[in-house]
Structure formats: C-alpha cells, structure tokens
MARFIKE-765185 format. One record per residue (C-alpha): residue number from 1; chain; x, y, z. Coordinates in steps of 0.05 Angstrom, whole numbers, plus 5000, padded with zeros to 4 digits. Example, Ala and Ser with C-alpha at 12.3 -4.5 7.8 and 13.67 -1.06 7.14 Angstrom:
<recs>
    k  c    c1    c2    c3
    1  A  5246  4910  5156
    2  A  5273  4979  5143
</recs>
This chain:
<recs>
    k  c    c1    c2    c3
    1  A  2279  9356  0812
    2  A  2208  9333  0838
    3  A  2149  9357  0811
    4  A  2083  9345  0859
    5  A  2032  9379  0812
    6  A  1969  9340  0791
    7  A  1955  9343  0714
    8  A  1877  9330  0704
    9  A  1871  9263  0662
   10  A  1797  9246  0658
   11  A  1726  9256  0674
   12  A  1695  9211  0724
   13  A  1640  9215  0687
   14  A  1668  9191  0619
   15  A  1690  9116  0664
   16  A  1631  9073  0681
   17  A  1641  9035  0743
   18  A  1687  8971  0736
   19  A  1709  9005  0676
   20  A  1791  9034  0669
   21  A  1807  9083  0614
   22  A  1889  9089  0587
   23  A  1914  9162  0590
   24  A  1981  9180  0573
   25  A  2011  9215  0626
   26  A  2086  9252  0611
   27  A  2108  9192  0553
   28  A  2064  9141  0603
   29  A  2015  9097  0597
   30  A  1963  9113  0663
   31  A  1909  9071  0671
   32  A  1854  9108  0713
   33  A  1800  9053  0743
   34  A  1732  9067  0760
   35  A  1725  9016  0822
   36  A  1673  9008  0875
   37  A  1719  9025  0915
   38  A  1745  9092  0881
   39  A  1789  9109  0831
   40  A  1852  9084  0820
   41  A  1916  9101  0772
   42  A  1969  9047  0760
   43  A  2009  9039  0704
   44  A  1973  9013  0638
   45  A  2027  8962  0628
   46  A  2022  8885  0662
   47  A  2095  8880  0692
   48  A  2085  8797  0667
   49  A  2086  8813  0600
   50  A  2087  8886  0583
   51  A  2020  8887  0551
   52  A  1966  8941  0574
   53  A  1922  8925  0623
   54  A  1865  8974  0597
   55  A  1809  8923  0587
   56  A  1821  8877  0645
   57  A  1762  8858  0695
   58  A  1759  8894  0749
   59  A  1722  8867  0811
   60  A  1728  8914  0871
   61  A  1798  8938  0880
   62  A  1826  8885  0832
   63  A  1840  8891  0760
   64  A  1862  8820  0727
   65  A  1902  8835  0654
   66  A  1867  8802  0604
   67  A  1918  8769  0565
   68  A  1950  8722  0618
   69  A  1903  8737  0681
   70  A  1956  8767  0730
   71  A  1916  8796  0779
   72  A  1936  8862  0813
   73  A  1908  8904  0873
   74  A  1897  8972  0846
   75  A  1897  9012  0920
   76  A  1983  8992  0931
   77  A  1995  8958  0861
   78  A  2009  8889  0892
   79  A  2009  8826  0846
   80  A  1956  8786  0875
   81  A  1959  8715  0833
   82  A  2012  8698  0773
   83  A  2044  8697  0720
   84  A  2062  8764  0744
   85  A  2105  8770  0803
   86  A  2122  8845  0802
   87  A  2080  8904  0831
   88  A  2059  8951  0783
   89  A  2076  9025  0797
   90  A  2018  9063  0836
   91  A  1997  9143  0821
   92  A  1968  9184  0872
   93  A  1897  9213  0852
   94  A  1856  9275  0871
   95  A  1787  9286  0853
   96  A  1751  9352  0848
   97  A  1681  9346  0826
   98  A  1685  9298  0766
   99  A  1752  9317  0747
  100  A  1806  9260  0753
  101  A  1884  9283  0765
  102  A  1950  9247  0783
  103  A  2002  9259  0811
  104  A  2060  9277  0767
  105  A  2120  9235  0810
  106  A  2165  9236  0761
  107  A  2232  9262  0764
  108  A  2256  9308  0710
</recs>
C-alpha cells in the first residue's frame, strides 16, 4: 500500500540558507536543504560511498558530499560530476508557513 501523507520534518527557520539539516524520516536518513532556490529533500546518503551528505556545500541547487566531492542536483537528484554515478532518491516537499514536510513514498 501507498501512503501520500506529508510528515512535518523541520522548521525553515531552524536551516540557514546553503545550509541542509539530516532528519530521519520512517528508518531514513532525509536530508532537507535550505537552497536559494528552495528547499529540497534527498536522501542523506551519497550513493558513491554511502556516507551522509549532511555537511556538503551547497551552491544553488547543488549539494557536493564532502568526503569525495560527488556533486548532485538537489531539484531531480541527478549526479552532476563523479565519483558518484548514481542519482540519489528525491522526496517531494510542501511548505506551510515555516513548517517543512515530505512526502512519505514509501511502500509499507
């Protein structure tokens, strides 16, 4: 069964801009990015290596993991520059005043 409910993860106001902050999310790691651009929820895990992402740079829409410097497009997930060459899984976001929710896609 699909769920489509949106759990509320964060507070806009608790992310500075160019700032991403790990939530767990159902047993996973979310990572919810504060971009120019908007916010953004991808998994917190760099498909290269399986390390978190939470802490990478983030310049516009891109986040780069700071271990190995994979570089990802946070609006579709897309790997952007190596070593990575998988696309990191994408959650869909709703805002409502400074609250932050995803998307629970998961199926039970």
């Amino acid at each position: 069964m699909m769920s489509d409910e949106f759990i509320n993860v964060a507070d806009i106001t608790d992310i500075e801009i160019n700032q991403s902050q790990s939530v767990e999310l159902e047993g996973k790691a979310v990572l919810i990015c504060h971009t120019t651009k908007g916010i953004f929820a991808v998994e917190d895990k760099c498909s290269h290596a399986d390390i978190p992402l939470c802490g990478g740079q983030i310049i516009d829409n891109f986040i780069t993991c700071p271990v190995h410097g994979a570089v990802f497009d946070l609006t579709d997930g897309s790997v952007q520059s190596p070593p990575a060459f998988e696309d990191l899984e994408t959650f869909e976001v709703q805002i409502e005043g400074t609250s932050i929710s995803v998307k629970k896609s998961f199926s039970e």
